[in-house]
C-alpha positions in Angstrom: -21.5 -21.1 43.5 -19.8 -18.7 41.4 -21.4 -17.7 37.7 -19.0 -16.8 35.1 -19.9 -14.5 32.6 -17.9 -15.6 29.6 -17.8 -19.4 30.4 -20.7 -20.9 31.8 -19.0 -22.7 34.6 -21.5 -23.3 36.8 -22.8 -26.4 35.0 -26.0 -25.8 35.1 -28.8 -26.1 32.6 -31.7 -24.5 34.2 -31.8 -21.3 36.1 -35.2 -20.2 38.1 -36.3 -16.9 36.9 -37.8 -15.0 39.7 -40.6 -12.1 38.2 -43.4 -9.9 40.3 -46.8 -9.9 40.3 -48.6 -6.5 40.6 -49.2 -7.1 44.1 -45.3 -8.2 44.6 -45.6 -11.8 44.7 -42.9 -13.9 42.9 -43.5 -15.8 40.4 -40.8 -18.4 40.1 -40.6 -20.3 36.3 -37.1 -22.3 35.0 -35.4 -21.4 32.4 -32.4 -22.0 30.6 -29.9 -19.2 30.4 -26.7 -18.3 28.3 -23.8 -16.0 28.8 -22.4 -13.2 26.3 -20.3 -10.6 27.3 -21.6 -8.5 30.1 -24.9 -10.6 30.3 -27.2 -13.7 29.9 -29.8 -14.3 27.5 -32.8 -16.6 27.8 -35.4 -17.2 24.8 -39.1 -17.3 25.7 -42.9 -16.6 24.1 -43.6 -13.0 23.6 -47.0 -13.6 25.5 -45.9 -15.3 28.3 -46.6 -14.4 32.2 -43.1 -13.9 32.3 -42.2 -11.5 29.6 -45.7 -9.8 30.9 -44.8 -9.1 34.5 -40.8 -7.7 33.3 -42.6 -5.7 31.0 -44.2 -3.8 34.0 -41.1 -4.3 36.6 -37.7 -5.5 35.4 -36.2 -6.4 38.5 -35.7 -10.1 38.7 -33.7 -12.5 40.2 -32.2 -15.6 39.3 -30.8 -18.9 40.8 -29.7 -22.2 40.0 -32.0 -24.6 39.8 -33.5 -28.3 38.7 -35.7 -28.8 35.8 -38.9 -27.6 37.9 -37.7 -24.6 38.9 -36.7 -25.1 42.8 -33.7 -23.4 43.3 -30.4 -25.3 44.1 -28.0 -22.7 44.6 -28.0 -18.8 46.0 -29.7 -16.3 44.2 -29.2 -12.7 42.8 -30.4 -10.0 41.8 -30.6 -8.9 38.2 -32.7 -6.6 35.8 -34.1 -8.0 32.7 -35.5 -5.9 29.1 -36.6 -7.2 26.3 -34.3 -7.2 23.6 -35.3 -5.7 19.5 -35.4 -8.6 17.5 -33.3 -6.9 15.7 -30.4 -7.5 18.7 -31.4 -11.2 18.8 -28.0 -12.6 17.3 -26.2 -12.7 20.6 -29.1 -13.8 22.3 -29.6 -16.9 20.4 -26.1 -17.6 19.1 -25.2 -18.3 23.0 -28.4 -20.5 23.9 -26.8 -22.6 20.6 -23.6 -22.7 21.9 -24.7 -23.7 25.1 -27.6 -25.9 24.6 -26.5 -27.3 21.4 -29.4 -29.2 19.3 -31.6 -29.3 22.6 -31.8 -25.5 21.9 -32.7 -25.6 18.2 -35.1 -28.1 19.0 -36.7 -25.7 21.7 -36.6 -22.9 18.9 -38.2 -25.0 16.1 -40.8 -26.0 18.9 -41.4 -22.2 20.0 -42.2 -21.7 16.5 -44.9 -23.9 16.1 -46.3 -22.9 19.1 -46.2 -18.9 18.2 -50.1 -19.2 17.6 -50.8 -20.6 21.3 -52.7 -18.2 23.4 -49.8 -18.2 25.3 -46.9 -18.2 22.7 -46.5 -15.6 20.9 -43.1 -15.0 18.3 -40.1 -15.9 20.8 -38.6 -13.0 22.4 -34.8 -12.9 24.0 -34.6 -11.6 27.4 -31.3 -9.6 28.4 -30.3 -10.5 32.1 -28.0 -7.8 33.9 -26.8 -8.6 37.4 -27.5 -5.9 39.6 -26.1 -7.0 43.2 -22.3 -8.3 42.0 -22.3 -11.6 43.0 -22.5 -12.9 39.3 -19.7 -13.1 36.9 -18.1 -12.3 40.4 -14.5 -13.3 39.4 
Protein backbone atom coordinates (compact mmCIF):
# COMPACT_ATOMS: atom_id res chain seq x y z
CA UNK A 1 0.00 0.00 0.00
CA UNK A 2 1.17 3.28 -0.92
CA UNK A 3 0.00 6.51 1.36
CA UNK A 4 -0.28 9.69 -0.45
CA UNK A 5 0.32 12.73 1.27
CA UNK A 6 -1.93 15.24 -0.47
CA UNK A 7 -4.83 12.73 -1.36
CA UNK A 8 -5.66 10.15 0.97
CA UNK A 9 -5.65 7.33 -1.38
CA UNK A 10 -5.24 4.63 0.59
CA UNK A 11 -8.91 4.41 1.55
CA UNK A 12 -8.60 3.87 4.79
CA UNK A 13 -10.39 5.25 7.77
CA UNK A 14 -8.41 4.05 10.69
CA UNK A 15 -4.73 3.96 11.10
CA UNK A 16 -3.11 2.05 14.29
CA UNK A 17 -0.93 4.46 16.20
CA UNK A 18 1.98 2.58 17.54
CA UNK A 19 3.48 4.64 21.00
CA UNK A 20 6.21 3.33 23.81
CA UNK A 21 5.92 2.64 27.09
CA UNK A 22 8.81 3.63 29.47
CA UNK A 23 10.02 0.16 29.45
CA UNK A 24 9.65 0.05 25.38
CA UNK A 25 6.56 -1.75 24.95
CA UNK A 26 4.07 -0.65 22.22
CA UNK A 27 1.12 0.43 22.89
CA UNK A 28 -0.99 0.03 19.78
CA UNK A 29 -4.49 2.43 19.79
CA UNK A 30 -6.64 3.29 16.20
CA UNK A 31 -7.02 6.28 15.15
CA UNK A 32 -8.13 8.22 12.38
CA UNK A 33 -5.69 10.23 10.45
CA UNK A 34 -5.66 13.07 7.79
CA UNK A 35 -3.13 14.43 5.30
CA UNK A 36 -1.93 18.14 4.81
CA UNK A 37 0.99 18.98 3.05
CA UNK A 38 4.10 17.31 4.29
CA UNK A 39 2.14 15.49 7.12
CA UNK A 40 -0.96 13.86 8.90
CA UNK A 41 -2.85 15.06 11.59
CA UNK A 42 -4.92 13.04 14.14
CA UNK A 43 -7.20 14.77 16.94
CA UNK A 44 -7.10 13.20 20.41
CA UNK A 45 -7.68 14.09 24.49
CA UNK A 46 -4.87 16.08 25.84
CA UNK A 47 -4.70 13.48 28.76
CA UNK A 48 -4.67 10.43 26.97
CA UNK A 49 -1.99 7.39 27.29
CA UNK A 50 -1.26 8.30 23.92
CA UNK A 51 -0.47 11.93 23.92
CA UNK A 52 1.39 10.93 27.46
CA UNK A 53 3.85 8.37 26.11
CA UNK A 54 4.73 10.94 22.66
CA UNK A 55 5.22 13.42 25.13
CA UNK A 56 8.24 11.46 26.63
CA UNK A 57 9.37 9.63 23.10
CA UNK A 58 7.99 10.85 19.78
CA UNK A 59 8.86 8.07 17.72
CA UNK A 60 5.83 6.27 16.49
CA UNK A 61 4.72 4.24 13.90
CA UNK A 62 1.76 3.88 12.06
CA UNK A 63 -0.23 1.27 9.88
CA UNK A 64 -3.38 0.66 8.32
CA UNK A 65 -5.74 -0.79 10.21
CA UNK A 66 -9.63 -1.98 11.06
CA UNK A 67 -11.70 -0.23 13.55
CA UNK A 68 -9.83 -2.13 16.65
CA UNK A 69 -6.68 -1.23 15.82
CA UNK A 70 -5.08 -4.61 14.18
CA UNK A 71 -3.11 -3.59 11.48
CA UNK A 72 -4.05 -4.42 7.87
CA UNK A 73 -1.35 -3.19 5.95
CA UNK A 74 2.70 -2.50 6.38
CA UNK A 75 3.80 -0.09 8.80
CA UNK A 76 6.22 2.89 9.16
CA UNK A 77 7.91 4.81 10.90
CA UNK A 78 7.10 8.39 11.86
CA UNK A 79 7.72 11.07 14.60
CA UNK A 80 4.80 12.67 16.15
CA UNK A 81 4.65 16.47 18.42
CA UNK A 82 2.08 18.00 19.68
CA UNK A 83 0.87 20.76 17.84
CA UNK A 84 0.02 24.80 19.68
CA UNK A 85 -3.50 25.10 19.57
CA UNK A 86 -2.68 27.92 18.04
CA UNK A 87 -1.51 25.72 14.71
CA UNK A 88 -4.70 23.61 14.96
CA UNK A 89 -6.38 24.99 11.69
CA UNK A 90 -4.69 22.46 9.44
CA UNK A 91 -4.97 19.89 11.78
CA UNK A 92 -8.61 19.91 11.97
CA UNK A 93 -9.58 21.42 8.64
CA UNK A 94 -8.15 17.97 7.09
CA UNK A 95 -9.86 15.49 9.64
CA UNK A 96 -13.25 17.57 8.23
CA UNK A 97 -12.35 17.13 4.91
CA UNK A 98 -11.76 13.72 5.30
CA UNK A 99 -14.15 12.41 7.85
CA UNK A 100 -16.84 14.81 6.93
CA UNK A 101 -19.82 15.03 9.75
CA UNK A 102 -18.40 11.70 11.41
CA UNK A 103 -15.48 14.11 12.36
CA UNK A 104 -17.50 16.99 13.75
CA UNK A 105 -19.51 14.60 15.52
CA UNK A 106 -16.21 13.07 17.16
CA UNK A 107 -15.15 16.81 17.95
CA UNK A 108 -18.50 17.91 19.49
CA UNK A 109 -18.15 14.47 21.44
CA UNK A 110 -14.41 15.26 22.60
CA UNK A 111 -15.82 18.28 23.98
CA UNK A 112 -18.15 17.00 26.24
CA UNK A 113 -15.88 14.56 27.38
CA UNK A 114 -12.92 17.25 28.10
CA UNK A 115 -13.73 16.82 31.96
CA UNK A 116 -13.13 12.87 31.81
CA UNK A 117 -10.21 11.81 33.85
CA UNK A 118 -9.04 10.80 30.69
CA UNK A 119 -10.11 13.61 28.23
CA UNK A 120 -8.67 16.52 28.56
CA UNK A 121 -9.22 19.75 25.76
CA UNK A 122 -8.51 17.84 22.38
CA UNK A 123 -5.04 18.22 21.13
CA UNK A 124 -3.84 17.64 17.29
CA UNK A 125 -1.01 15.38 16.75
CA UNK A 126 1.51 16.18 13.82
CA UNK A 127 2.65 12.84 12.16
CA UNK A 128 6.07 13.14 10.12
CA UNK A 129 7.25 9.99 8.27
CA UNK A 130 10.66 9.25 9.14
CA UNK A 131 11.61 5.92 7.05
CA UNK A 132 10.22 7.15 3.35
CA UNK A 133 7.88 4.75 2.62
CA UNK A 134 4.87 7.23 3.12
CA UNK A 135 3.75 9.76 0.66
CA UNK A 136 6.34 7.56 -1.29
CA UNK A 137 5.23 8.63 -4.83
Amino acid sequence: MNLQFQHDDSGEDFFALTTYRQNGAPVTTPVWMAPAGDHWYVYTASKSGKVRRIRRDQHVQLAPSDFHGEPTGPAWQACARILPDSTRATATSALAAKYGAKFRFFMLVSWLGRWRKRGGPAVCLEITPTDGTAGAG
